[in-house]
C-alpha positions in Angstrom: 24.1 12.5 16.1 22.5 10.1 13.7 21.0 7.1 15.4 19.9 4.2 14.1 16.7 2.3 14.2 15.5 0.3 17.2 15.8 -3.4 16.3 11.9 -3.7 16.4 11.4 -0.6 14.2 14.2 -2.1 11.6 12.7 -5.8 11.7 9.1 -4.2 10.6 11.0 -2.0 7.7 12.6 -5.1 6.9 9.5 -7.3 6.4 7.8 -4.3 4.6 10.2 -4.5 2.1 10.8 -8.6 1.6 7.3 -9.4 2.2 6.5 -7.1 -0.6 9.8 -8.3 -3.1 8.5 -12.4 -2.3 5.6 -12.6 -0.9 4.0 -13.6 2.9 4.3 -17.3 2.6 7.6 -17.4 1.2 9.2 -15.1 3.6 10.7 -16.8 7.2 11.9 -15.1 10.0 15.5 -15.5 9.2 15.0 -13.7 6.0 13.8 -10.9 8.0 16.5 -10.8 10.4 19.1 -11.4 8.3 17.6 -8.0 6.3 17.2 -6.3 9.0 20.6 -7.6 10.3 19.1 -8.9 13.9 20.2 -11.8 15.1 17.6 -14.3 14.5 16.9 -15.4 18.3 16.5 -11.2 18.9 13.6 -11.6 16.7 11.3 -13.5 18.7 11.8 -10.9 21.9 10.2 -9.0 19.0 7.6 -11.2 17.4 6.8 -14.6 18.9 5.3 -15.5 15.6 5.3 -15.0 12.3 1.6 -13.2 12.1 3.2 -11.0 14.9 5.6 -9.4 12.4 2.7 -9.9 9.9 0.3 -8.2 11.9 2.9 -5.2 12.3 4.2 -5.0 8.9 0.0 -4.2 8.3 -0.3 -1.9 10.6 3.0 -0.3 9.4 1.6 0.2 5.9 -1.9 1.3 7.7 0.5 4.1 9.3 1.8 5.2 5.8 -1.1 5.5 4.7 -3.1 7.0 7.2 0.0 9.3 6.9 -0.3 10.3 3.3 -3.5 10.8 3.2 -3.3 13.6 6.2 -0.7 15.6 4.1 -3.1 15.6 1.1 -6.1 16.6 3.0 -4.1 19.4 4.2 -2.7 20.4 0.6 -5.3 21.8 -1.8 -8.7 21.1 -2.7 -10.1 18.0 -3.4 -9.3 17.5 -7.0 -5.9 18.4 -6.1 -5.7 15.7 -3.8 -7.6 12.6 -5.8 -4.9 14.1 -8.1 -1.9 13.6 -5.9 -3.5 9.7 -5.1 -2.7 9.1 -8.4 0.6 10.6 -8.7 1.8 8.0 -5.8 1.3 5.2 -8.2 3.1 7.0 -11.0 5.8 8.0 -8.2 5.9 4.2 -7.7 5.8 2.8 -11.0 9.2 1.1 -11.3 8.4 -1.0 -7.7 4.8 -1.3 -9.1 6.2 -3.4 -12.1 9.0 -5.4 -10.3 6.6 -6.3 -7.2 3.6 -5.1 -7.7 1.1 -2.9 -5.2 2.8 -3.7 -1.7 -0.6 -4.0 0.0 -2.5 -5.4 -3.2 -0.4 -7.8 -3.7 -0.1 -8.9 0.1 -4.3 -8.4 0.2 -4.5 -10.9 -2.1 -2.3 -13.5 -0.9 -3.5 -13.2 2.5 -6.9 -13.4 1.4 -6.4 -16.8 -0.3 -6.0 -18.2 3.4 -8.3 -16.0 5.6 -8.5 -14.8 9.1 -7.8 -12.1 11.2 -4.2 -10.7 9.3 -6.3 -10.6 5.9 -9.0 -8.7 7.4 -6.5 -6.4 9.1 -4.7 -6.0 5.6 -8.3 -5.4 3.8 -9.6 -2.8 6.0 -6.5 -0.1 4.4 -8.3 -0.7 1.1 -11.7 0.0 2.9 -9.7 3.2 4.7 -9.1 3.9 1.4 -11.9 3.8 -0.1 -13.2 6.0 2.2 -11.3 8.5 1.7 -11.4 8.9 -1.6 -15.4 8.5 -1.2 -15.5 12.2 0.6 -12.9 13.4 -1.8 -15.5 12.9 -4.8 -18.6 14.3 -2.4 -16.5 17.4 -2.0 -16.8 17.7 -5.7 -20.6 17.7 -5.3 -20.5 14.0 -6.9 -22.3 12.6 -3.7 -24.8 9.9 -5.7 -21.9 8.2 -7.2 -19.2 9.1 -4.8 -18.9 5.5 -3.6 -18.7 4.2 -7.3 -16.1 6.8 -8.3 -14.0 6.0 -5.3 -14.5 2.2 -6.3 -13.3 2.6 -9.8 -10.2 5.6 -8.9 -8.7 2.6 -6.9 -9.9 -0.5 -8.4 -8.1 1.2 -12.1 -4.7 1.9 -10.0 -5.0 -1.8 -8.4 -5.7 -3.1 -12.0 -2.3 -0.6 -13.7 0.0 -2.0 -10.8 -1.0 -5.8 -11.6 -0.7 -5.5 -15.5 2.3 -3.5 -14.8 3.8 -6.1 -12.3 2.6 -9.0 -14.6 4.2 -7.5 -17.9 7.4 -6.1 -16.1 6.4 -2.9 -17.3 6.0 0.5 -15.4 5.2 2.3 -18.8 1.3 0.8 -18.3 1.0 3.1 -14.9 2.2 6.0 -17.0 -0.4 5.5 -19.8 -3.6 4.5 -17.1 -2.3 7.2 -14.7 -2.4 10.0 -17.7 -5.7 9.1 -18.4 -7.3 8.8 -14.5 -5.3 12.5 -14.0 -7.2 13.8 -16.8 -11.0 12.2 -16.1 -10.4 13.5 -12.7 -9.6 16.8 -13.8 -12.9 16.9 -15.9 -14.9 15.8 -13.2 
């Protein structure tokens, strides 16, 4: 028997996806719930507020992430795996261009007004970061580990804005062709 989502778990998918099609500032409440197709007043048993839903819709894309990057630790070595980071952008590259990096995009905007949901949204590029830090130390690049992890994710940030700018996912196949093949000569 297929059953459906709880109302909270479908409100949070919800706001994943409208927050990242128009933006934090622009999206209310009622566009959530009507995407999510929850009565409006069931929404605030949910999330008194909007940071509520905003500081769940973070932690929902801190989840997916934490997520992926468990299944690549556990597949192959750490080439392998820088390899597979970059893959997600190319596996992403038509959303990339219509809406640009969900949590770049949402980083950015949230950042423009501060406090704690910005910080909360910042910290999965620092998880990030970190991550891809070890990966390059496993490949015995520990002096510039940090720079390499820096410039993996600052080039895929940069692709998915050009590409979201320019309507255009062929610029994340072209930069993606080129990180997949520096990181295979590392």
């Amino acid at each position: 028997m297929n059953r459906q989502p709880d109302k909270r778990s479908r409100l949070i998918d919800a706001a994943v996806r409208i927050v990242h099609e128009q933006g934090f500032a622009r999206t209310t409440l009622a566009d959530i719930a009507g995407a999510a197709e929850v009565p409006l007043g069931n929404v605030y048993y949910y999330f008194k507020t909007k940071d509520a839903i905003g500081e769940a819709l973070v932690a929902q894309h801190a989840g997916h992430y934490a997520t992926l990057r468990k299944q690549w630790t556990q597949s192959g070595d750490a080439r392998s795996r820088l390899v597979a980071f970059v893959q997600m952008t190319v596996d992403n590259r038509a959303a990339l261009a219509r809406s640009g990096c969900p949590v770049g995009t949402l980083c950015a905007e949230l950042n423009k007004v501060g406090g704690p949901l910005a910080e909360q949204t910042g910290a999965i590029f620092t998880e990030l970061l970190g991550w891809l830090e070890e990966q390059f130390r496993v490949l015995g690049r520990d002096a510039d580990a940090a720079d390499l992890a820096l410039h993996l994710l600052s080039a895929l940030q940069g692709v998915s804005l050009i590409a979201h700018s320019l309507g255009d996912p062929d610029y994340v196949n072209r930069e993606t062709s080129r990180l997949t093949a520096w990181i295979e000569n590392l």
